[in-house]
C-alpha positions as CSV (number, residue, x, y, z in Angstrom):
1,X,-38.0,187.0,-47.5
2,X,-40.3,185.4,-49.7
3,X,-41.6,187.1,-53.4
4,X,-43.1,186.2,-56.3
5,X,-41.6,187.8,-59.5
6,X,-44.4,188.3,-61.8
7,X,-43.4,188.3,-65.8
8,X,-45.2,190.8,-67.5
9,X,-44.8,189.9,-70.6
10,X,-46.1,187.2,-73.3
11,X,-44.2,184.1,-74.6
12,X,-42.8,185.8,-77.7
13,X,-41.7,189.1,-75.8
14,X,-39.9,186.9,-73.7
15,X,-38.3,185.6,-76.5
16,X,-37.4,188.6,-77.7
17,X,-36.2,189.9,-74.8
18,X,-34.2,187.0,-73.5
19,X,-32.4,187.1,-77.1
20,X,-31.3,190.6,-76.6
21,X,-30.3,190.6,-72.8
22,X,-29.9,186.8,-72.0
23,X,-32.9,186.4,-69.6
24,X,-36.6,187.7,-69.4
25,X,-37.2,190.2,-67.0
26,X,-38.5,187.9,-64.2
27,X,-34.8,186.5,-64.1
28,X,-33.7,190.4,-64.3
29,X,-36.0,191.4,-61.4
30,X,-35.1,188.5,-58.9
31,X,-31.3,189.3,-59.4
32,X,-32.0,192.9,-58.2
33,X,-34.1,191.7,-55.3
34,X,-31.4,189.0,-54.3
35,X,-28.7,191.7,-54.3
36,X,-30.6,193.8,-52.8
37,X,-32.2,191.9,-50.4
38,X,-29.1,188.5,-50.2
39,X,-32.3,186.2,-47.9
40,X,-34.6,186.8,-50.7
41,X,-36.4,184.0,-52.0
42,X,-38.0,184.4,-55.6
43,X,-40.3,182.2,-56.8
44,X,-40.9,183.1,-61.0
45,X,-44.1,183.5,-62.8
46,X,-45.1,184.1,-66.2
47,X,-49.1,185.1,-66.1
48,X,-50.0,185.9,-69.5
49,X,-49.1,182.5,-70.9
50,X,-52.3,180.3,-71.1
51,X,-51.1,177.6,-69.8
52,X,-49.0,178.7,-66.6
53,X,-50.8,177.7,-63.5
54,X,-52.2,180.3,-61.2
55,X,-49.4,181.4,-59.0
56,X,-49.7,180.3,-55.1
57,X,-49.6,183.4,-53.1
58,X,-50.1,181.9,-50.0
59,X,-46.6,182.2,-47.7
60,X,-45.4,185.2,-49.3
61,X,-44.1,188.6,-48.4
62,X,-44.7,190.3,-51.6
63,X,-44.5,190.8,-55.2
64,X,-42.8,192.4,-58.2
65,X,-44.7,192.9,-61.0
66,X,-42.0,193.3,-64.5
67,X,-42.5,195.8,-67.1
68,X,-44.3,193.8,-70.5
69,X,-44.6,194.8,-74.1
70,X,-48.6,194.6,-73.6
71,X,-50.9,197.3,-73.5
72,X,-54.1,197.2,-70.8
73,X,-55.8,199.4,-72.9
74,X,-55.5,196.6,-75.8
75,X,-57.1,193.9,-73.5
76,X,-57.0,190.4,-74.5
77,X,-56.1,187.2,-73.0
78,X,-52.5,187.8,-72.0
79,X,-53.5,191.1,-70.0
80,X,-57.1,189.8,-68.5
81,X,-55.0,186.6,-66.6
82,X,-52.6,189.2,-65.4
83,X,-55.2,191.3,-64.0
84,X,-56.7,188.3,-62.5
85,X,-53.2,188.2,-60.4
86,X,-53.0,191.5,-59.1
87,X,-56.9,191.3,-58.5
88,X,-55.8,188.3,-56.3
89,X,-52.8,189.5,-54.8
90,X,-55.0,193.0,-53.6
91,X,-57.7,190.3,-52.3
92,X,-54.9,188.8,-50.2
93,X,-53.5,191.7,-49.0
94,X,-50.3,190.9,-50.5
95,X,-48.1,194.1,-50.6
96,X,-46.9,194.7,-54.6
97,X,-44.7,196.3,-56.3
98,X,-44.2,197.0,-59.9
99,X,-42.2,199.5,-62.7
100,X,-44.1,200.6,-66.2
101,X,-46.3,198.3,-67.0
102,X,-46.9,197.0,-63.1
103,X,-48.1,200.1,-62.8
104,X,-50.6,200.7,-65.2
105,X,-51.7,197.2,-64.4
106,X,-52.1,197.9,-60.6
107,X,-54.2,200.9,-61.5
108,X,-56.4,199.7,-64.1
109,X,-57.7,197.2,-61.4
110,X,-58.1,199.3,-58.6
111,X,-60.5,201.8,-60.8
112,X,-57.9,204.0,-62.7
113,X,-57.1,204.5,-66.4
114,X,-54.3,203.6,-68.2
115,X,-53.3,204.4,-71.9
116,X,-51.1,206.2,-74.5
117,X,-49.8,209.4,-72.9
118,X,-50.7,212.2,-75.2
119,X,-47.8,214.0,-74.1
120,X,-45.7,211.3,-75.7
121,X,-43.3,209.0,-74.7
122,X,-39.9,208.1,-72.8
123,X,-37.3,206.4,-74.5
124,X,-34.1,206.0,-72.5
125,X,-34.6,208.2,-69.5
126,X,-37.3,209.9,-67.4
127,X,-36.3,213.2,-67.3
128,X,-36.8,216.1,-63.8
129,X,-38.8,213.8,-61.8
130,X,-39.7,215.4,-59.0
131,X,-41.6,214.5,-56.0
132,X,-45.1,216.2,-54.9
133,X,-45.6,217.0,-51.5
134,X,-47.2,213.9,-50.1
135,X,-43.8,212.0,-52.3
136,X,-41.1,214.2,-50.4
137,X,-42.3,212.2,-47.2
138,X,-43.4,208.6,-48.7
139,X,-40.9,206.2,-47.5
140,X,-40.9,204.6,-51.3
141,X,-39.2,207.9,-52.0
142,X,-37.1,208.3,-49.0
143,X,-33.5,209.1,-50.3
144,X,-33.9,210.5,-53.8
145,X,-33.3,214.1,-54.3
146,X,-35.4,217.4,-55.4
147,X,-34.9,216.0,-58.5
148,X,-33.9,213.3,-60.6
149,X,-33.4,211.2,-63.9
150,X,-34.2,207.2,-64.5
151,X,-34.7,204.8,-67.1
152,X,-37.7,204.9,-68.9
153,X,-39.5,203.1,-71.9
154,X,-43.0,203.1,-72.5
155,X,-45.7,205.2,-74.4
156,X,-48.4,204.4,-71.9
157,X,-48.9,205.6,-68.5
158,X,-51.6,205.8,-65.8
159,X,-53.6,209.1,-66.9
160,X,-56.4,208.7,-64.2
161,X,-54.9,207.4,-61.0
162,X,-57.9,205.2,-59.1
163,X,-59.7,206.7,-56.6
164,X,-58.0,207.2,-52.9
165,X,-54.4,206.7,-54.9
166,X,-51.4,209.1,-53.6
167,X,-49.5,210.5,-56.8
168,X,-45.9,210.1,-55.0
169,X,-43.9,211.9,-58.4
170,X,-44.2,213.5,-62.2
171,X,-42.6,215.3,-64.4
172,X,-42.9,217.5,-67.4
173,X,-44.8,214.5,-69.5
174,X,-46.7,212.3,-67.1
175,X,-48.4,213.6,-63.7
176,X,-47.6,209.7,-62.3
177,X,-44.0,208.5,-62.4
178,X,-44.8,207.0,-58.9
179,X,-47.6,206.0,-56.4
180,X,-49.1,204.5,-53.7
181,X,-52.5,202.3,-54.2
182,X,-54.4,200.6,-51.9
183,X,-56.8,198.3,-52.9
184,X,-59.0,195.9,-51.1
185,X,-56.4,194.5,-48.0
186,X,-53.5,194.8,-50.1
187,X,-51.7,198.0,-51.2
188,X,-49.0,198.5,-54.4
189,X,-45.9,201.1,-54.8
190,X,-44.7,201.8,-57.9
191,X,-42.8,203.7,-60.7
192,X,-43.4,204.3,-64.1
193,X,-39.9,204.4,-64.9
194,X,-37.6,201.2,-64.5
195,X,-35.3,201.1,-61.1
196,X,-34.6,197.5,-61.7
197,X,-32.9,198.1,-65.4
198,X,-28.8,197.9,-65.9
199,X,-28.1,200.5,-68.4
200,X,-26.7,197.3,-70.9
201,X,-30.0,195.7,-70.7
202,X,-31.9,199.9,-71.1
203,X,-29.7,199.6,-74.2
204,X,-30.7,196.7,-75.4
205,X,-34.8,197.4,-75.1
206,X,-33.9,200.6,-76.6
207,X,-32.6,198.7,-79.6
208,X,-36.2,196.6,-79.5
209,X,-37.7,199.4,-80.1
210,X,-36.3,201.3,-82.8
211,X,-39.2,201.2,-84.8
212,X,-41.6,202.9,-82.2
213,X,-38.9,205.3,-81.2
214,X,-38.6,206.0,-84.9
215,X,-42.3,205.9,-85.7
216,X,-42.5,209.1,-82.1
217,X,-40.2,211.1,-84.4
218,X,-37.2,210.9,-81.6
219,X,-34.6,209.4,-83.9
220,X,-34.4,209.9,-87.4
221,X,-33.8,206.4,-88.5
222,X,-33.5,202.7,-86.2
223,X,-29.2,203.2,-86.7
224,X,-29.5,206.9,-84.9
225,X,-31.4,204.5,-81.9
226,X,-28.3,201.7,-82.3
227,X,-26.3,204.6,-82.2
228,X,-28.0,206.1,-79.0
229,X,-28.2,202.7,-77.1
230,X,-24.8,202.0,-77.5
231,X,-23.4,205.3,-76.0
232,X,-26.3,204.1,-73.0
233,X,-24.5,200.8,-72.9
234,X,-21.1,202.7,-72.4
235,X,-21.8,204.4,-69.7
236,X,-21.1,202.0,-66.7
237,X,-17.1,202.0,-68.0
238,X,-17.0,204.8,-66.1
239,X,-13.9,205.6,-68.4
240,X,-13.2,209.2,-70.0
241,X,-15.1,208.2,-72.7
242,X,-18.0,207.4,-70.6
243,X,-18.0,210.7,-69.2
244,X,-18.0,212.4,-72.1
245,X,-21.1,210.6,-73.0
246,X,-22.5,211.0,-69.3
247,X,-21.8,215.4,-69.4
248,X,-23.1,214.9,-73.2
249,X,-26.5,213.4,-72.4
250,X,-27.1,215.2,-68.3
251,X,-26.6,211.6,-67.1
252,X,-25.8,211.8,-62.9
253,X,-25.3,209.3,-60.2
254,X,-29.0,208.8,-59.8
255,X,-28.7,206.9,-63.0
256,X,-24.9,205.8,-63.0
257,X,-24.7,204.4,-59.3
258,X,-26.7,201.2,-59.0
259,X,-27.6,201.5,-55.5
260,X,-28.8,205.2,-56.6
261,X,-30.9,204.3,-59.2
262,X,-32.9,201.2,-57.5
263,X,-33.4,203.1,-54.3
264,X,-37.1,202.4,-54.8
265,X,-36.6,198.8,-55.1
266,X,-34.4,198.4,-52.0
267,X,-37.4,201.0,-49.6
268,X,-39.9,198.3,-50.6
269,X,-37.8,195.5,-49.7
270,X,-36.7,197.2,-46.4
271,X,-40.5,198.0,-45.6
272,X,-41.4,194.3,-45.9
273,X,-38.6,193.4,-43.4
274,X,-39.4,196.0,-41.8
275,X,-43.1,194.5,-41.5
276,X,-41.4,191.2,-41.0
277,X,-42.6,189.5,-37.0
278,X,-39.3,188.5,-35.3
């Protein structure tokens, strides 16, 4: 199986982000797939930088799109080459999928809208998802319960879904936590939370973003996020202590059990092999 793991973010988020977990989310993404899927091949890219070379898609299965620190409603350079690759990867009819800012990005270009939720946002967990009727049957969905919880951590979501989209799951805050698009001859699943995440590295972004989760008025002050991230970090010990902090915060196996909580991840995989010719 051959995919191309698509960096959402710029140079200096990388940085940032490889300082905090020890690798960018590319190198995060293709260790999933690998584990998921042990023949996985995954070829890295990193769009927004201006001087990476348009990615080949030719020979490929599919793609993963990473979540990013950028914003489509803010524009610029970094997001207008990265919507030149999903443009090109629809064109193709290359089969996508992406978490948080994938997302947004797939349904920007296929017509929708994408911006600040004015519900607010999720920082740490995505809270009674629930499917709608045309998710309960979706085989991106196929597995998860009536309910669930999984990471989350972003302030902007898809608000307009493009036209002919199928709205797969919401919740309380956001109307799209996952969905089908279909776009040209090529067609993208997705979540707005992040199934690919370890709940170290969740810490760790949570920690990045003290200042935003500060400024939404969820913490009182950037140590009451260190404080929150590191009980998050605890939790696969899987000790007493880590079920204290699991019963404390309504944290279940859909969150703590690793196959659980990138079920999406692995019913895309499995569809492309499934699609696979002998």
């Amino acid at each position: 199986m051959r995919l191309l793991i698509a960096d959402g973010n710029g140079r200096a988020a990388r940085s940032r982000h490889v300082a905090a977990t020890g690798r960018t989310s590319a190198e995060s993404y293709a260790a999933v797939a690998r584990a998921l899927a042990p023949d996985a091949v995954c070829r890295l890219a990193y769009p927004a930088d201006a001087d990476a070379d348009a990615p080949d898609l030719g020979g490929l299965d599919g793609m993963i799109v990473t979540g990013s620190t950028l914003k489509v409603s803010q524009g610029g350079a970094e997001v207008e080459r990265q919507v030149g690759l999903m443009r090109a990867a629809f064109a193709a009819g290359l089969p996508v999928f992406g978490s948080c800012w994938g997302v947004q990005l797939a349904a920007v270009v296929a017509g929708g809208h994408a911006a600040e939720n004015p519900h607010g946002p999720e920082y740490g967990f995505a809270r009674g998802i629930v499917p709608t009727r045309e998710g309960r049957s979706h085989p991106l969905l196929a597995g998860r319960p009536e309910t669930w919880e999984a990471p989350a951590v972003h302030s902007d979501a898809v608000l307009e879904p493009p036209p002919g989209a199928r709205v797969l799951a919401g919740n309380r805050l956001l109307g799209v936590q996952a969905i089908e698009i279909r776009c040209g001859a090529g067609w993208f699943w997705g979540t707005q939370y992040h199934p690919e995440l370890d709940l170290d590295e969740l810490a760790a972004m949570l920690r990045l973003c003290a200042a935003a989760i500060v400024e939404a008025g969820l913490a009182e002050d950037p140590a009451e996020v260190r404080a929150y991230a590191d009980e998050v970090a605890a939790l696969p010990r899987g000790d007493a202590a880590a079920e204290r902090i699991a019963w404390r915060h309504g944290i279940g196996p859909e969150v703590l059990d690793a196959g659980l909580r990138r079920r999406e991840i692995a019913n895309f995989l499995g569809h492309l092999r499934a699609a696979r010719p002998d």
